[in-house]
Structure formats: structure tokens, C-alpha cells
C-alpha positions as CSV (number, residue, x, y, z in Angstrom):
1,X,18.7,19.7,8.8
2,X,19.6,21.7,11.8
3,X,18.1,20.7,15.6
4,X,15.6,23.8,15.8
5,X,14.0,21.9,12.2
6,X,14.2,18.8,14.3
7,X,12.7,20.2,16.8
8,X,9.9,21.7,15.6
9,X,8.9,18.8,13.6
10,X,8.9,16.6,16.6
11,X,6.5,19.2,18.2
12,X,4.2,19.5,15.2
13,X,3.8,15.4,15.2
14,X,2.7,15.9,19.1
15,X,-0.5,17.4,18.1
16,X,-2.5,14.9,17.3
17,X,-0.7,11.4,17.7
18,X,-3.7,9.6,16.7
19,X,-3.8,11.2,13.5
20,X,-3.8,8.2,11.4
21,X,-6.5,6.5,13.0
22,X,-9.0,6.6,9.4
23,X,-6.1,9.1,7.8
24,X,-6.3,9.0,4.2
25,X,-3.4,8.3,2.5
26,X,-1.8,9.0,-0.7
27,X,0.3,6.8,-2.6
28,X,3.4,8.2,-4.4
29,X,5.3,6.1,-6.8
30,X,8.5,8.6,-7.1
31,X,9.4,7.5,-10.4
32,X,6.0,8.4,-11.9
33,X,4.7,11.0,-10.5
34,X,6.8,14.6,-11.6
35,X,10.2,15.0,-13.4
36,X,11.9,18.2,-12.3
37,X,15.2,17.7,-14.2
38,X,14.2,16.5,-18.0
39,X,15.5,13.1,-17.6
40,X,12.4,11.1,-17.9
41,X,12.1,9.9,-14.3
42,X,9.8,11.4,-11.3
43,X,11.9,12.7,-8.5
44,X,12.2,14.0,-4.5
45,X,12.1,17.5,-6.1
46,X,9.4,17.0,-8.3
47,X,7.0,15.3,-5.9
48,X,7.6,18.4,-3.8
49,X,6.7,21.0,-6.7
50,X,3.4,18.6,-6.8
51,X,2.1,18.5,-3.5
52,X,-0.4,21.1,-3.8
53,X,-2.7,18.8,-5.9
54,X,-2.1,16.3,-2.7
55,X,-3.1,19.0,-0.3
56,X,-5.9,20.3,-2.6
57,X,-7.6,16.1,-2.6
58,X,-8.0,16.6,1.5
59,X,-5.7,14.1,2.2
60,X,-4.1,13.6,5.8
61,X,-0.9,12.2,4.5
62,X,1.1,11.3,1.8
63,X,2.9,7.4,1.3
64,X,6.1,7.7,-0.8
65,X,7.7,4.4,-2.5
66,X,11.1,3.8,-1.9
67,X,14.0,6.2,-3.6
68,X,17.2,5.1,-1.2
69,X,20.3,4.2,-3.2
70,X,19.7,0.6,-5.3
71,X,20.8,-1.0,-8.2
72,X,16.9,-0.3,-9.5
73,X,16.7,-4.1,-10.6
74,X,13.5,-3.9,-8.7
75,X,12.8,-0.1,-8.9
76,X,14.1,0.7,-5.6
77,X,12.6,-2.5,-3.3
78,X,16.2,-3.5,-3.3
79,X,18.2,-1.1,-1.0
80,X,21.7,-1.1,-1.2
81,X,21.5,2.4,1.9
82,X,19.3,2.6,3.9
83,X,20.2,5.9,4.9
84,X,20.8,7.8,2.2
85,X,18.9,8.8,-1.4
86,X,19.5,7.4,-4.6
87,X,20.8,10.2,-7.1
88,X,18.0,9.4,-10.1
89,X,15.8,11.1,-6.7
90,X,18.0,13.6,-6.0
91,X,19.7,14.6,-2.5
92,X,18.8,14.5,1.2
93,X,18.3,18.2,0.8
94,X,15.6,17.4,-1.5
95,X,14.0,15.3,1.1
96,X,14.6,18.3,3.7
97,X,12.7,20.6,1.6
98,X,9.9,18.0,0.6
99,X,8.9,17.6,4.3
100,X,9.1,21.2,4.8
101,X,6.8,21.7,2.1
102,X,4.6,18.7,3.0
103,X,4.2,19.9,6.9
104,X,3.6,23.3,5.4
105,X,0.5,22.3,3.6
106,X,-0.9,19.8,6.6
107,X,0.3,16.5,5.1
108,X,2.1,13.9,6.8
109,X,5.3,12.3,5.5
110,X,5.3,8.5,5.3
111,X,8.5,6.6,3.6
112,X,8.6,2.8,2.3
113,X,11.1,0.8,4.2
114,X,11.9,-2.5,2.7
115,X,13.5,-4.5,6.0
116,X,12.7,-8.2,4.7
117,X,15.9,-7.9,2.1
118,X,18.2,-5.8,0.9
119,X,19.9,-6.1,-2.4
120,X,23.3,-8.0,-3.5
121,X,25.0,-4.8,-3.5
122,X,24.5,-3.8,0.5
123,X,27.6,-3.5,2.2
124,X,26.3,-5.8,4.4
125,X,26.0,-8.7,1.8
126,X,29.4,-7.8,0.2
127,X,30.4,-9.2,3.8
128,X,28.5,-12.0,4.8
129,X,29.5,-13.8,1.0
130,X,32.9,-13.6,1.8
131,X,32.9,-15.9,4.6
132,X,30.8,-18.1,7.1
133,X,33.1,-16.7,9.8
134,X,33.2,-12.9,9.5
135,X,31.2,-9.8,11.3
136,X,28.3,-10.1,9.0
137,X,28.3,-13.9,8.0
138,X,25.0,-14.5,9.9
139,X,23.2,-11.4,8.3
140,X,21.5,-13.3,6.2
141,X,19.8,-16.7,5.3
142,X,22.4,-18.8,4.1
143,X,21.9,-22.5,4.1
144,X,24.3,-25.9,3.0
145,X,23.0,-27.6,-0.3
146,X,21.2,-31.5,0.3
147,X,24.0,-34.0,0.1
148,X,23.2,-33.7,-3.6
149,X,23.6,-30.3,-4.5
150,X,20.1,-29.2,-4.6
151,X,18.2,-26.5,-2.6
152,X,18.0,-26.9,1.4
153,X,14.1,-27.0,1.1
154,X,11.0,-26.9,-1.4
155,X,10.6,-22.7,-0.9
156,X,10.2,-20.6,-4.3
157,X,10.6,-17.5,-5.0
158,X,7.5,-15.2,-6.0
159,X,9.4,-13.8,-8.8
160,X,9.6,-17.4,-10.5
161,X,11.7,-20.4,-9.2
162,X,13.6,-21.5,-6.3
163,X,13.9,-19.0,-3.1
164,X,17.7,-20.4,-3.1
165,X,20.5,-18.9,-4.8
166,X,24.0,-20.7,-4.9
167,X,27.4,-18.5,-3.8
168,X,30.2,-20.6,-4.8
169,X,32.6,-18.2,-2.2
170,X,30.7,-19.7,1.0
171,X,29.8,-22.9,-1.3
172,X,26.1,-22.8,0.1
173,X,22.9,-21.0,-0.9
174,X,21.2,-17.8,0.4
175,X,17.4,-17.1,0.6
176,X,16.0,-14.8,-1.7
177,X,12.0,-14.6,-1.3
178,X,12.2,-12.1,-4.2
179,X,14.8,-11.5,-7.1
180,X,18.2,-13.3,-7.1
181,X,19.9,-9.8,-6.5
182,X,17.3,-9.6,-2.9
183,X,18.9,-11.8,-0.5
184,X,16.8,-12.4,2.6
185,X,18.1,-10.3,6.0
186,X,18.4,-13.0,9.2
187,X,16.0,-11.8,11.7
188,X,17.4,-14.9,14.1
189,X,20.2,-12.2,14.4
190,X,19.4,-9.3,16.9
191,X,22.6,-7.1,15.3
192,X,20.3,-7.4,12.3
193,X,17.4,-6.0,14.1
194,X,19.4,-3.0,15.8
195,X,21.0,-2.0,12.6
196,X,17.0,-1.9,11.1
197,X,15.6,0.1,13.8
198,X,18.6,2.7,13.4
199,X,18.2,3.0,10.2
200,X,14.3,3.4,11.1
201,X,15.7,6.2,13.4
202,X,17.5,8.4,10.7
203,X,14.6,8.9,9.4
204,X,12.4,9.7,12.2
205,X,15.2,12.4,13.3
206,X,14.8,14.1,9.7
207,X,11.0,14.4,10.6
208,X,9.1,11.2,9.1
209,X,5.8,10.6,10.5
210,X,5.5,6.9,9.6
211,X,6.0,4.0,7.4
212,X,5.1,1.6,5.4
213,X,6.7,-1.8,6.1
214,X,6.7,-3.8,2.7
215,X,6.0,-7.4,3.1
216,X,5.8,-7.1,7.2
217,X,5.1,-11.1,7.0
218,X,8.7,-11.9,5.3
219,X,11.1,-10.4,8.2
220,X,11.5,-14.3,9.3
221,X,11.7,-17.7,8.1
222,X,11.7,-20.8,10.2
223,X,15.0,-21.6,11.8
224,X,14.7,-25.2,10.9
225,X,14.0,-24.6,7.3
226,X,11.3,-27.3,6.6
227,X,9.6,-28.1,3.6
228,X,6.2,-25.9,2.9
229,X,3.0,-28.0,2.2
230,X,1.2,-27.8,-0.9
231,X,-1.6,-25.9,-1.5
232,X,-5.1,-27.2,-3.3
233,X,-6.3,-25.4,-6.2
234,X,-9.1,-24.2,-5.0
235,X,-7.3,-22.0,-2.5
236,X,-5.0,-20.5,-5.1
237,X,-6.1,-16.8,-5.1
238,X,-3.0,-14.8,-4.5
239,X,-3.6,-11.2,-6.7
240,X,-0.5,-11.1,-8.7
241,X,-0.3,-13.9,-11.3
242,X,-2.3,-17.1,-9.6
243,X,-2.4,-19.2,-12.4
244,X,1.2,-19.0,-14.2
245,X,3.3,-18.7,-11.2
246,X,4.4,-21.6,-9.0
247,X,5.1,-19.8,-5.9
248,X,1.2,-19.8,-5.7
249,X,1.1,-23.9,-5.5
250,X,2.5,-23.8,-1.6
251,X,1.4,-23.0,1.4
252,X,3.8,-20.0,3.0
253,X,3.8,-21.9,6.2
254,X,7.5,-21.7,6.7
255,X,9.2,-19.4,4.3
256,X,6.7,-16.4,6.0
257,X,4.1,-15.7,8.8
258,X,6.7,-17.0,11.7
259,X,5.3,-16.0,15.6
260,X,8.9,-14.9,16.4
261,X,7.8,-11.9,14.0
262,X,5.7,-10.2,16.7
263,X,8.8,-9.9,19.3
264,X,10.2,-7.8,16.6
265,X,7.5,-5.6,15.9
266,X,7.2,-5.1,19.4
267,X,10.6,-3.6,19.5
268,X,9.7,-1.5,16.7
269,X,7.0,-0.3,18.0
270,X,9.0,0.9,21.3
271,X,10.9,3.0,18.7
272,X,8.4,4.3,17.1
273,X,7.0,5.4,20.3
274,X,9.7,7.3,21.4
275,X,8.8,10.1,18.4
276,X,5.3,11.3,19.5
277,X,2.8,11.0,16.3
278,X,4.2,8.8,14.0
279,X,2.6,6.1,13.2
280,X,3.9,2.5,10.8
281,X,1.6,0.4,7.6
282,X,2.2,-2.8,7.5
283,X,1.9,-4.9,4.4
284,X,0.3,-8.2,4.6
285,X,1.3,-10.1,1.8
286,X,-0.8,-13.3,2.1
287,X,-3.4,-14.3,-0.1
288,X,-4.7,-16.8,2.2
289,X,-3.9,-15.5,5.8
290,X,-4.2,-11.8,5.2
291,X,-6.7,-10.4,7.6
292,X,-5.6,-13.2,10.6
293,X,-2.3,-11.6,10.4
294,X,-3.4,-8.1,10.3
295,X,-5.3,-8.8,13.7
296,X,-2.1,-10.3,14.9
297,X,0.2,-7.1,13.8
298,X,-1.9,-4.4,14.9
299,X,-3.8,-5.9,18.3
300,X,-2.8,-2.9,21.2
301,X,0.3,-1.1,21.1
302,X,2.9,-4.3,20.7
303,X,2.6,-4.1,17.0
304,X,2.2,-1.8,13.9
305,X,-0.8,1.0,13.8
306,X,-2.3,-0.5,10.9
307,X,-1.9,-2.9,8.5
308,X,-2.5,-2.9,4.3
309,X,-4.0,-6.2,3.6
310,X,-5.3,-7.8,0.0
311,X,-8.8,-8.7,0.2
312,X,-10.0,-5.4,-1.9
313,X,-6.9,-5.8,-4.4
314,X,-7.8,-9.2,-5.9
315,X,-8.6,-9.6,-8.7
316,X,-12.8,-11.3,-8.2
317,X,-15.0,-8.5,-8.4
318,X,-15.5,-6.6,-4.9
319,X,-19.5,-7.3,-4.6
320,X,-22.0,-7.0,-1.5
321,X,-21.9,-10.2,-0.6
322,X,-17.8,-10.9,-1.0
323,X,-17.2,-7.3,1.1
324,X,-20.1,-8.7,3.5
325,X,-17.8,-12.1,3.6
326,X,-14.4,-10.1,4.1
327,X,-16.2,-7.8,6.8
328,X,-17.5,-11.7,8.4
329,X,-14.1,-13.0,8.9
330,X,-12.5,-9.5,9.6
331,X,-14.4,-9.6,12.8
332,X,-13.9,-12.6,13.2
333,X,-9.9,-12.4,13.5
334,X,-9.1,-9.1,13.5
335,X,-11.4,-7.5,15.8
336,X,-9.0,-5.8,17.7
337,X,-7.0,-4.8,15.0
338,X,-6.7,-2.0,12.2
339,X,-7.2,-2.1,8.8
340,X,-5.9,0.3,5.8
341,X,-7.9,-0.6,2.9
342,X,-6.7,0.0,-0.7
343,X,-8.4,-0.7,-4.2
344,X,-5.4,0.2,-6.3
345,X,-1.5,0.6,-5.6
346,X,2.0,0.0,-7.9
347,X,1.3,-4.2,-7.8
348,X,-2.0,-4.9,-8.9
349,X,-4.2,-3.5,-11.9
350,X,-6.0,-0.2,-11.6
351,X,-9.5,-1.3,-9.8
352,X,-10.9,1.0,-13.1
353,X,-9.5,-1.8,-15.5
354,X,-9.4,-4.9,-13.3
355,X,-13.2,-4.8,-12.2
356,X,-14.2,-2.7,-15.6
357,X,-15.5,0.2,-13.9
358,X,-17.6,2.8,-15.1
359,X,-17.4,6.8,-13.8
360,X,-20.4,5.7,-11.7
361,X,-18.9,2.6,-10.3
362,X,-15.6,4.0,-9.3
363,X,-17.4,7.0,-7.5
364,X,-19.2,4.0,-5.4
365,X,-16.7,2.0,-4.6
366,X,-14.6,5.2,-3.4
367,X,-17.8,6.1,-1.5
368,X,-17.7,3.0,0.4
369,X,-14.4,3.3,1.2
370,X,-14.4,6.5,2.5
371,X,-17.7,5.1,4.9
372,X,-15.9,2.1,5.8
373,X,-14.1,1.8,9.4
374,X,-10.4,1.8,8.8
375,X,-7.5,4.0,7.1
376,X,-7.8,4.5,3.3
377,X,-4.7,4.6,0.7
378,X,-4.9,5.8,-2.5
379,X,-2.9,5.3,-5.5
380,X,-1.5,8.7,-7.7
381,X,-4.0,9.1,-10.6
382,X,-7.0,6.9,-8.9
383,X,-8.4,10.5,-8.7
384,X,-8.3,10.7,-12.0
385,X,-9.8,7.4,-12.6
386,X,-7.3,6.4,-15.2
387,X,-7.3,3.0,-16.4
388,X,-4.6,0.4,-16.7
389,X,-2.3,1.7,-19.2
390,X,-1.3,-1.1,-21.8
391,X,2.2,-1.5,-22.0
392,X,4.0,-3.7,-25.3
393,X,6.5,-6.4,-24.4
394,X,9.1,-4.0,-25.4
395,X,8.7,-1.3,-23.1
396,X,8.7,-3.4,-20.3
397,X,10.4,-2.6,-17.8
398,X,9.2,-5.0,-14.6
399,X,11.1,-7.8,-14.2
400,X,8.1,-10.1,-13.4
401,X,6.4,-9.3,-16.1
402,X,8.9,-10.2,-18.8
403,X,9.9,-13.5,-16.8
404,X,6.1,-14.7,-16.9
405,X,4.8,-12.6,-20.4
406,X,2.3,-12.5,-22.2
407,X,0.4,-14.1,-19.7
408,X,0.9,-11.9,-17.2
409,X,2.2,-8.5,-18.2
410,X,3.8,-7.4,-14.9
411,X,3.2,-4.4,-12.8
412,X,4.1,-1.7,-15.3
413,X,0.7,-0.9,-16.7
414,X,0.0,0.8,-13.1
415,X,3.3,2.7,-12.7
416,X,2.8,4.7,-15.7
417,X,3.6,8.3,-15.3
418,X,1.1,10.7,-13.9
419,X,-0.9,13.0,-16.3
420,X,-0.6,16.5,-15.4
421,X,-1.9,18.2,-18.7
422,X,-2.5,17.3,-22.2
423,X,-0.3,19.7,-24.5
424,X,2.3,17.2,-25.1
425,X,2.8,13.6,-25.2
426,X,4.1,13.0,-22.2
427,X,1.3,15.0,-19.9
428,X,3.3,17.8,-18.0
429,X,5.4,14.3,-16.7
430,X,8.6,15.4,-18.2
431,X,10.3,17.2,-20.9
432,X,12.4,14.4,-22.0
433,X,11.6,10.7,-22.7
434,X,9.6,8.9,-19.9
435,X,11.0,5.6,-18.3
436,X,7.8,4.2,-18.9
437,X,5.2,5.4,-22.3
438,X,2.6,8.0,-21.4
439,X,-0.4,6.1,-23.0
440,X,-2.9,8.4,-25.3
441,X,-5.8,7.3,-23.2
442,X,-4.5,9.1,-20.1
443,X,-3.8,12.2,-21.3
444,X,-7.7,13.2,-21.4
445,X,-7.8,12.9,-17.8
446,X,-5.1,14.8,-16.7
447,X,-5.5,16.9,-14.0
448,X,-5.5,20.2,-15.9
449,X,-8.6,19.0,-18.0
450,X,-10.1,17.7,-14.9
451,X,-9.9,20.9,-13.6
452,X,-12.2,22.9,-15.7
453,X,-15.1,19.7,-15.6
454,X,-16.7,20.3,-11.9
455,X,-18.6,16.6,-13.0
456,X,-15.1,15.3,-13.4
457,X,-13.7,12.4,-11.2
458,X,-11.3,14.6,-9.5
459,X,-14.0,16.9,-7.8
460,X,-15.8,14.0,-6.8
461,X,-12.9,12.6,-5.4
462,X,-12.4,15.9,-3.7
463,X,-15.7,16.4,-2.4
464,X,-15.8,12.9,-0.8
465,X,-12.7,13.2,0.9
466,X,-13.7,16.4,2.6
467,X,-16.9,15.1,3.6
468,X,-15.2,12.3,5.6
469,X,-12.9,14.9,6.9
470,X,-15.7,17.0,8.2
471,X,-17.2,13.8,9.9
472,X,-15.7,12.5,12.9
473,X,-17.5,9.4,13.5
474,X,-16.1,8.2,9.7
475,X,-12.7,8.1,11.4
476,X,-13.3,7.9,14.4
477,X,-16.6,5.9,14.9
478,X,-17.1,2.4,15.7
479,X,-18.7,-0.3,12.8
480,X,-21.5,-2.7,13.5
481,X,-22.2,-5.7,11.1
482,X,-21.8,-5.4,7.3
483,X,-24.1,-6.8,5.3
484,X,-25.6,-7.4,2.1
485,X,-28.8,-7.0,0.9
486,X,-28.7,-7.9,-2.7
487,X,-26.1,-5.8,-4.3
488,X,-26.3,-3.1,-1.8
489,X,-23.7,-3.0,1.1
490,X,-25.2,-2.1,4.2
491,X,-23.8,-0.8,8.2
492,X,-23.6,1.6,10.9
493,X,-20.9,3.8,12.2
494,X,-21.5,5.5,15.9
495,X,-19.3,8.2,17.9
496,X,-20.1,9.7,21.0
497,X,-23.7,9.1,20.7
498,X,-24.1,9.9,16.9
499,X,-25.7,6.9,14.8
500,X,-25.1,6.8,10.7
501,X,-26.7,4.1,8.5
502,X,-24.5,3.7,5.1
503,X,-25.5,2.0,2.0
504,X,-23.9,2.0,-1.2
505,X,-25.6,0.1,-4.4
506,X,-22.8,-1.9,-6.4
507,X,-25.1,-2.5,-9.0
508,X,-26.4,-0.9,-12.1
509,X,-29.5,-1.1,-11.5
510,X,-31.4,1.0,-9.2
511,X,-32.4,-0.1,-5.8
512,X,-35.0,0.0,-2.7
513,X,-34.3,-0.8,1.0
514,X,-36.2,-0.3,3.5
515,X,-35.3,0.9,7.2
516,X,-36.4,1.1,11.0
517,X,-36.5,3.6,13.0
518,X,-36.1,7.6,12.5
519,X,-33.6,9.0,10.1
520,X,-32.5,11.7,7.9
521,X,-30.7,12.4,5.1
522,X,-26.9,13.1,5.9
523,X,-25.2,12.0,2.5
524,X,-26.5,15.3,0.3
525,X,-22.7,16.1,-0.1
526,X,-21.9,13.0,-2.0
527,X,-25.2,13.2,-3.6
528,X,-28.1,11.8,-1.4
529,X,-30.4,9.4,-2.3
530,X,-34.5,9.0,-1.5
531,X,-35.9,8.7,2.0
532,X,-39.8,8.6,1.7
533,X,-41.8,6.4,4.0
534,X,-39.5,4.3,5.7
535,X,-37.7,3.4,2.2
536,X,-34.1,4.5,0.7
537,X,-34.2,4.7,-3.2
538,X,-30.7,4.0,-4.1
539,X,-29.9,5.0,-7.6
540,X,-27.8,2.7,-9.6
541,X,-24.2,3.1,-7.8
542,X,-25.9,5.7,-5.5
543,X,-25.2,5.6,-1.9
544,X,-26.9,6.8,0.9
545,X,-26.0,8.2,4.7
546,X,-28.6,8.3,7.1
547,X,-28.3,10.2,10.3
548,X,-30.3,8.7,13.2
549,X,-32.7,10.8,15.0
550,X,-32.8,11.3,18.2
């Protein structure tokens, strides 16, 4: 990329630097999404021949997992460069001309960067086990055994197990929050941070315009290495596996969630801010702590933009009253803060399958989302509304679900590839064998059949996401209290003088509320409801938006 690219990316970011301020994001799981070379996995090149469907949803930007060089013993979460791309994705080149394409259309490029760990294979590991006395020997968590051999402490690992590995070279263990093959980075060591935000740099120079920061919460662990306490189970609620894996019996007091965390994010933050317009994600992965440590991360301009938190991926059915209890405690502790709220992404089960959604139901719930004060991600295919796909034991290809099958089946039934038509048996995906099946039940909602139904999920998904794009305040706006009456979720959004009412009925079953005050019907885009006398008629999973008048 040459400096007049560079340069005219950096000016094109200027624009609008608060353009992620209730952006809506699209989530790209490389892998899956488009093959461009026959080999049966997604690619840089092929996302880029794709991005016209991304453009034509009306989203602002789009999310792309992680495709730097790895090992792939975690699909890519386990980098091994930072700075360059893994050949099953293609080139740097192919990056060049995916943001070119991407800026072309009006879509802003954000990349996943995994900074908690790296994998076994970093150049930086290959160092640090050779010795506890060379260049890189503190670059990671390494720890003596208990004068019995055992692990330095209680922590596990949330892939199954102890969070300690033992290296017979330095004769002690390393952390590993993750796999075995993930060892934890030190973020005691300021080298370690430098080397992070450098690599954070290389990609703002070849015109990123954000990130997202997997597991934001892991970047520490407590320098004294205590013991975490257990935790009740009652409060065992974590959204991936709560009841077969042990990592959910402990409380993540120590291994995760450490206050030294915000001096870094403060420094990446001061990075960030040196490239007008971009903008970072955070994930908050903490079942019990989520929303107090999104308030934490994203409070004024120390921290990240936003944060990605849980409470709408679990796996209890999203009702009024537990969105009214989220929205409670949001304001509670995150005030301040910014949220970017998801109902599906390449971890948990679609929201289609895990809540048993109908057509109706999932044009609600996206409805409320799009109403809701915040950013929005969505996951590839959620337009579609495709289900979970259902994945035998033998095409597995997630390491956590073959260590904790058949009771849970892993992640694999979400990363599927995306359908793009249905004249072959792999959905316009690919022309050779998939990495993962194409499942029959998807192939009726690929895009290309979606594209001739105008009742079809896909133009409803459209039409909602241009009619938040055409509204201001939905971005923009401030929220007043959420709250449930009966199965309908009910609040206000204001901007610069403008007042909207928004309810959305999670029920089946049609449903009356009655209002105060002077109001008309602002909502007819995404389908209206009844306004007669003071009282909404809400259809069952209807949703109305009331403009106040003046």
C-alpha cells in the first residue's frame, strides 16, 4: 500500500469520527462466509467479492474474525503473527484490496485482535521457553509448581482443566486461560504492551478503522497468583456450557477482571486516538460481572468506545421483564458507558434455535435492537434467519465441543458456511468440499431465494436497518427507563428536542397499552401498529414507534 492510499484512508476516517456511536456492525467469520479458490474454506478475497450483500443490508461497518498466521488449533484465536495473514486467507494484498473495496461501498473495516494470548508457535514463546533468563523470558505467565509438583493455584482453563501447563525446559508451568497451545501474554511487562500496540499500529497504517478486542477482561492476571473463590450454583450462568464445564464453578476474581487492566487500555486508547475515526469493541467475557466492566472500559475517553457484553447471548429466554432487569442494572453501572449489543455471534447458538424463534419473533427481537440505545453487531446469515445448523460428532471440528460432547456440541453449529444460493449442496460457499457441512435446512434461505420473496427475512432485515439509518435520535438519542409491561418492552429515545416512545410485544399473543400525552405513528416503515384513543394495539411480536407531538 503506497502513502497516497494511506493517506486518503486516514482522511476518509476524519469525516465522521463518531461514526460508531449506534453503528451497526456486521460480523464476518472468514472461514464461512465465501471461498474464492475451491478449497473449501472462506477467504480475504472472497469476503471482498461478497461485500455488496454487506453494503446492500445498510450496515455502517463490517467486524472480521481473525485470519493472521496460526496453527488453526483454535481457528485463528491463536496467533502465531500478528502482522501478517495466514495463507488459507490469502495475502496482504488481499487485505489491500478488501478495504479498498469496503471504503468504496461506505463500510468501515474492523479486525479481531486477540492480545490476551498468543499461540505456542509465536516467536515470542519459542523464546521465553527456552529460559527464565533471556529477552523474552518474562513475556508470559510462567509460574514454579507447589513444593509438590502441582499447579501454582486453583485457576482452570475454560476449555476444560487446569489454566497451567508444565514446560519441562524452564521446569515450571505457563498460564493458559484457553487451549494448552494459547499461553497467556504478561501484561506486568510494559515490552509486552509496546510490542501490542505496534502491532495494533500496522494495522491502523494499512487503513483499519477499529477493533475488536477478544476477551478485553483476560489481558492480566493478579501478580500474586491467589486462589479464586468458589462460586454457588445459583450464580452459574456463563453462556457456553454452564453445567458440564468446571471453569464455571469459580469465581474469575483473580485469573481476570484485574484494575491494572484500565492503565492499559488507557494507553491504547492514546493510540487509537492518534488515527482520527477509528474506533475499538471490547469483549466482556464474564458471565457474572459483564455490564460493571463494560461501564469500567468504556467510561470517557481513557478506555475502549464500546464494549460487547453477554447479557442478550445467554442462553434464558430474552423476555420483557429480564431486558427490563439488564436495562435496571445497566444504569445502574454502566451509565456512563457504551454498549454493543449482540443476539448471535461464532460462540453461542443462533438466537433462531436457542430461544426457538419464529419469522415473527426474530423480526421483533431485531426491532428492538435496532430501537435500543447502543451499537448493534450482527452475525453473517442472522439476516437470513438461519437456524443452528446440527453438526454429527464426526464433523466436528471445535475443540470444545469434542472435549465436552454430546453434552455440549461446541461452537460449530454457528460457524457453518454462509448460503449464497441453492443449486448445489454446498450454497454458492464453494466449489470443493466445505470445512464444515452445509446443512439441507439452510439452503432454502439463501440469499438468492431470499431475494425474489420481498416477505422474506432479508428485506425485513433491510428495511429495519435503513430505518434506523434514516433516524438520528436511534443512534444518536439518549434512553430513559426500560420497562415492562407484561410482555411488552417499553422506552423513550430523545435528540435535539425530538421524543420517540418504542414498544415491542415479545409475545404471541396480541397486546394493548395505553399512553399519555400526544403522539403519532412513526413506526409505519417497520410495520406500525394501532393508535386509537390514547391506546397502542400491538400485534403479536408487533412493535410500535410513536413520535411525540409537539
Amino acid at each position: 500500500m503506497n502513502a497516497m492510499t494511506q493517506t486518503l484512508h486516514i482522511s476518509e476516517r476524519a469525516k465522521d469520527t463518531d461514526w460508531w456511536r449506534g453503528a451497526v456492525i456486521y460480523q464476518i467469520y472468514p472461514r464461512s462466509f465465501q471461498d474464492s479458490t475451491g478449497n473449501g474454506t472462506g477467504d480475504l478475497a472472497g469476503i471482498t467479492q461478497r461485500l455488496d450483500h454487506v453494503a446492500s443490508l445498510g450496515a455502517d461497518a463490517i467486524w472480521i474474525s481473525p485470519f493472521f498466521r496460526s496453527p488453526m488449533k483454535d481457528f485463528g484465536y491463536d496467533v502465531s503473527d500478528y502482522c501478517d495473514v495466514d495463507p488459507m486467507f490469502g495475502t496482504i494484498g488481499d487485505f489491500d484490496a478488501l478495504i479498498e473495496k469496503a471504503h468504496g461501498l461506505g463500510l468501515k473495516v474492523m479486525i479481531d485482535l486477540v492480545l490476551s494470548h498468543t499461540s505456542d508457535q509465536h516467536p515470542w514463546f519459542s523464546q521465553s521457553r527456552q529460559s527464565r533468563d533471556n529477552a523474552k523470558s518474562d513475556w508470559y505467565v510462567w509460574a514454579d509448581p507447589k513444593p509438590d509438583g502441582t499447579p501454582p493455584n486453583n485457576w482452570l482453563s475454560i476449555f476444560g482443566g487446569s489454566a497451567w501447563q508444565w514446560d519441562g525446559r524452564r521446569e515450571q508451568y505457563y498460564l493458559h486461560n484457553f487451549l494448552t497451545s494459547q499461553p497467556d501474554l504478561n501484561f506486568h511487562n510494559t515490552d509486552v504492551q509496546d510490542a501490542l500496540l505496534d502491532a495494533t499500529r500496522f494495522w491502523l497504517e494499512r487503513g483499519v478503522d477499529g477493533f475488536r478486542l477478544d476477551t478485553i477482561n483476560f489481558y492480566y492476571a493478579d501478580a500474586q497468583l491467589r486462589d479464586n473463590p468458589a462460586l454457588p450454583p445459583e450464580e452459574r450462568n456463563s453462556t457456553i456450557a454452564p453445567s458440564v464445564n468446571p471453569y464455571n464453578h469459580q469465581r474469575h476474581v483473580h485469573s481476570k477482571n484485574q484494575p491494572e487492566n484500565l492503565g492499559f487500555l488507557a494507553r491504547y486508547r492514546a493510540v487509537l486516538d492518534e488515527y482520527p475515526g477509528v474506533a475499538a469493541v471490547g469483549e466482556v467475557g464474564d458471565a457474572q460481572f459483564g455490564l460493571e466492566l463494560l461501564g469500567e472500559y468504556t467510561k470517557g475517553d481513557q478506555g475502549v468506545h464500546m464494549c460487547y457484553a453477554f447479557e442478550f447471548l445467554e442462553k434464558e429466554p430474552l423476555t420483557a421483564p429480564r431486558i427490563a432487569q439488564v436495562f435496571d442494572r445497566f444504569d445502574r453501572v454502566a451509565a456512563d458507558g457504551w454498549a454493543c449489543w449482540a443476539l448471535s455471534n461464532h460462540d453461542v447458538i443462533r438466537h433462531t434455535t436457542r430461544w426457538n424463534l419464529s419469522d415473527a419473533a426474530q423480526q421483533a427481537y431485531l426491532t428492538l435492537l435496532l430501537l435500543l440505545r447502543g451499537s448493534v453487531c450482527l452475525y453473517q446469515g442472522e439476516e437470513l434467519g438461519l437456524p443452528e445448523a446440527d453438526v454429527a460428532f464426526e464433523d466436528l471440528q471445535d475443540p470444545y465441543g469434542i472435549e465436552f460432547w454430546p453434552e455440549f456440541k461446541g461452537r460449530d453449529g454457528c460457524r457453518t458456511p454462509m448460503v449464497w444460493e441453492p443449486s448445489n449442496a454446498y450454497g454458492g460457499f464453494t466449489l470443493g468440499k466445505p470445512w464444515l457441512p452445509v446443512v439441507h435446512e439452510h439452503l432454502h434461505r439463501s440469499v438468492a431465494e431470499q431475494e425474489s420473496d420481498p416477505d422474506a427475512m432479508l428485506h425485513f432485515y433491510r428495511r429495519a436497518l435503513a430505518y434506523r439509518r434514516d433516524m438520528p435520535i436511534l443512534a444518536k438519542g439518549a434512553q430513559g427507563r426500560l420497562s415492562a409491561i407484561g410482555d411488552v418492552v417499553r422506552f423513550e429515545r430523545t435528540f435535539e428536542g425530538e421524543t420517540l416512545l418504542c414498544m415491542v410485544n415479545l409475545s404471541d399473543a396480541a397486546q394493548r397499552v395505553d399512553v399519555e400525552g400526544d403522539f403519532e405513528n412513526a413506526g409505519a416503515a417497520l410495520g406500525g401498529a394501532d393508535l386509537v384513543n390514547g391506546t397502542v394495539s400491538l400485534a403479536p411480536w408487533g412493535a410500535a414507534i410513536l413520535r411525540a407531538i409537539a
